[in-house]
C-alpha positions as CSV (number, residue, x, y, z in Angstrom):
1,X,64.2,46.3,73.1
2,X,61.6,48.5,73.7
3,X,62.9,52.5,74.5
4,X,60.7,54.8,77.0
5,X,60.6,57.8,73.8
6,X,59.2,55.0,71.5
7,X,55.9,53.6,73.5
8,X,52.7,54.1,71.7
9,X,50.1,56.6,73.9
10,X,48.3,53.0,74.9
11,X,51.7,51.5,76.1
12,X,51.8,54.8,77.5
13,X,48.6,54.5,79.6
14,X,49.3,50.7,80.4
15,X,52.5,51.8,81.9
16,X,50.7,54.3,83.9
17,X,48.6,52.1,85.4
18,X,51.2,49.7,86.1
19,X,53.5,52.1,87.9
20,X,50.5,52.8,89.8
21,X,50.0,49.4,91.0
22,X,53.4,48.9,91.5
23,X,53.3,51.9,93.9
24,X,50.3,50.6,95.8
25,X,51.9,47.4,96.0
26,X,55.0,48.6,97.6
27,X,52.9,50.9,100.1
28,X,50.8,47.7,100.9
29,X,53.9,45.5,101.5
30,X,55.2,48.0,103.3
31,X,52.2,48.6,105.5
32,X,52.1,44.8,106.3
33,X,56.0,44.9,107.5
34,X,55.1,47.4,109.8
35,X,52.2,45.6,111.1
36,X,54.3,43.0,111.7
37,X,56.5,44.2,113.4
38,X,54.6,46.9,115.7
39,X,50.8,45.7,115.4
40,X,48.0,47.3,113.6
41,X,47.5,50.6,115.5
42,X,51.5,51.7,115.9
43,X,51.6,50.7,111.7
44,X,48.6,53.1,111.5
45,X,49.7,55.5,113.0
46,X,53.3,55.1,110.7
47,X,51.1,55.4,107.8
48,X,49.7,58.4,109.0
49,X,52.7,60.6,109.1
50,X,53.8,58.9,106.0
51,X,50.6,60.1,104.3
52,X,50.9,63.2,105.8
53,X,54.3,64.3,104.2
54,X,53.2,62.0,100.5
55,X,49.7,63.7,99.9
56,X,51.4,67.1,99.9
57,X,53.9,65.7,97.7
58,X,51.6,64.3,95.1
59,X,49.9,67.5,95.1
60,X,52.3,70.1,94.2
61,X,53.7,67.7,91.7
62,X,50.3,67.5,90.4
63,X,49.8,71.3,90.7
64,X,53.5,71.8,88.7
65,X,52.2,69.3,86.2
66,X,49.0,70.6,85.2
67,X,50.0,74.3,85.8
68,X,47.0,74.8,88.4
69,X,46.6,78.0,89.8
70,X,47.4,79.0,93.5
71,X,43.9,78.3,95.3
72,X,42.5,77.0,92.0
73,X,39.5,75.9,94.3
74,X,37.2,72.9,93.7
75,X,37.9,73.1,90.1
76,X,41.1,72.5,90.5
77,X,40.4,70.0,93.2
78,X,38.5,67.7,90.7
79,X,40.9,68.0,88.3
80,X,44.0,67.0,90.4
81,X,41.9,64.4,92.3
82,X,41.9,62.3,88.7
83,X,45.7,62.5,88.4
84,X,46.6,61.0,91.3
85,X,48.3,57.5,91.5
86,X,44.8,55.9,93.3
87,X,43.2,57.8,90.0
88,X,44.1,55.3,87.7
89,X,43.6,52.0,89.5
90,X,40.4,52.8,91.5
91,X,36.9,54.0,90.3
92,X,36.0,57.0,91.4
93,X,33.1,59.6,91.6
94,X,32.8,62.9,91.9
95,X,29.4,65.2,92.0
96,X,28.7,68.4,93.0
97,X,26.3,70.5,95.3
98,X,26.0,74.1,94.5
99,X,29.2,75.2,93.2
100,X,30.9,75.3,96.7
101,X,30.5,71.6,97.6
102,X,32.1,68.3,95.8
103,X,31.4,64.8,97.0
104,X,34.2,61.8,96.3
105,X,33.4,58.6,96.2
106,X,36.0,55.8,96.2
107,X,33.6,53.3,94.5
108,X,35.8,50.2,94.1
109,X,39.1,50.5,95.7
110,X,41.7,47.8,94.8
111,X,42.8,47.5,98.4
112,X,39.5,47.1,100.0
113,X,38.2,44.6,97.2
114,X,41.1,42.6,97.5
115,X,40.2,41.9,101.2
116,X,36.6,41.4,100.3
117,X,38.1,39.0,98.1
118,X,40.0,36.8,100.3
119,X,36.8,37.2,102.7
120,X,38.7,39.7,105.2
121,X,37.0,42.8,106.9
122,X,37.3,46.3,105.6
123,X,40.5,47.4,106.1
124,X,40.4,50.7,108.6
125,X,41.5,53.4,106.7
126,X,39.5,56.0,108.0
127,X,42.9,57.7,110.3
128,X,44.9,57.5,107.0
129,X,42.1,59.1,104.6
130,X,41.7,62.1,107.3
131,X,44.7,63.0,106.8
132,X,45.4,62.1,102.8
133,X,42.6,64.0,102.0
134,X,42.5,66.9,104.0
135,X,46.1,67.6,103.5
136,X,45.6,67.0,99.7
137,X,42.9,69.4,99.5
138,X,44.3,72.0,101.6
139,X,47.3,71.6,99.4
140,X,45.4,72.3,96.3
141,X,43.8,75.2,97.9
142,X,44.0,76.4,101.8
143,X,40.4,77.5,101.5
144,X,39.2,73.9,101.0
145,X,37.8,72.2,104.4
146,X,37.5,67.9,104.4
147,X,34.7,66.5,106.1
148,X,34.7,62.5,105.8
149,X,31.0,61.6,105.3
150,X,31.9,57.6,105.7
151,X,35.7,55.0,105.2
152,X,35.9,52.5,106.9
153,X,35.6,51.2,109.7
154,X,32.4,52.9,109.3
155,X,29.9,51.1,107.9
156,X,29.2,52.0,104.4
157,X,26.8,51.4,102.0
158,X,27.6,49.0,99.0
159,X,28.0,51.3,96.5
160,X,31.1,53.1,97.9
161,X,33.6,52.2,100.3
162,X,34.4,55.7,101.3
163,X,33.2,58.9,100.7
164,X,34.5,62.8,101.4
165,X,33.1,66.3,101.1
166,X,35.0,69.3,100.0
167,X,33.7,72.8,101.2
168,X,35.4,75.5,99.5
169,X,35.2,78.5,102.3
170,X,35.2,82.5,102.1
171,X,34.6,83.6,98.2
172,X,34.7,81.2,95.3
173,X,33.1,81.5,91.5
């Protein structure tokens, strides 16, 4: 039997990503009960406030666990951005413009490749992300502004599926 204190740093990291997925399966399940039930845009809206209240969760038990500072700015953005739980089942990007400016990309996302997959539309995220992100971000530091750039159901190109810009505002290094 194995015991949690004795994994290896790869079972570690395999376990990671599993909880990850088993996460993102239980918010997709969940997601599709709702839908179910209330139709597409009162489920959207569900996910909304959910994501409203769990983003800001995430992030100050990502700040707490990598001991970011208050208003750590995009630094500290980019950094907590790659511990999240999409962080370690999703490829993502992230460049930069200027030292103000930071552009993430969401190049294959295990939801929307699943429906591309099985020959389904993009699913429309675009009302969830607004909020995930922006609240994320703000979270990390208040100074940060979120400006979606594309998620669908905007058309995208292939290379991404969605795509955000982070502004740091006021002073920064």
């Amino acid at each position: 039997m194995k015991e949690f204190e004795n994994l290896s740093k790869e079972e570690l990291q395999v376990f990671v990503t599993d909880l990850s997925k088993r996460w993102l399966a239980h918010d997709g399940l969940w997601f599709q009960a709702a839908e179910k039930k209330f139709g597409m845009d009162t489920a959207i809206e569900l996910d909304v406030e959910a994501w409203r209240k769990f983003t800001v969760i995430e992030a100050k038990r990502i700040i707490a666990f990598l001991g970011l500072e208050e208003n750590g700015g995009l630094k500290a953005l980019e950094q907590a951005l790659g511990f999240r739980l999409y962080a370690f089942i999703n490829k993502q990007q992230i460049t930069w413009e200027g030292n103000n400016k930071l552009i993430f990309k969401m190049i294959d996302c295990r939801v929307q490749s699943a429906r591309n997959r099985k020959g389904l539309p993009d699913f429309p995220c675009k009302p969830v992300g607004l909020v995930e992100y922006s609240e994320f971000a703000k979270t990390i530091d208040s100074r940060i502004k979120t400006k979606c750039i594309s998620c669908p159901p905007d058309d995208h190109p292939k290379e991404y599926y969605c795509a955000w810009e982070f502004e740091l505002e006021g002073d920064y290094e």
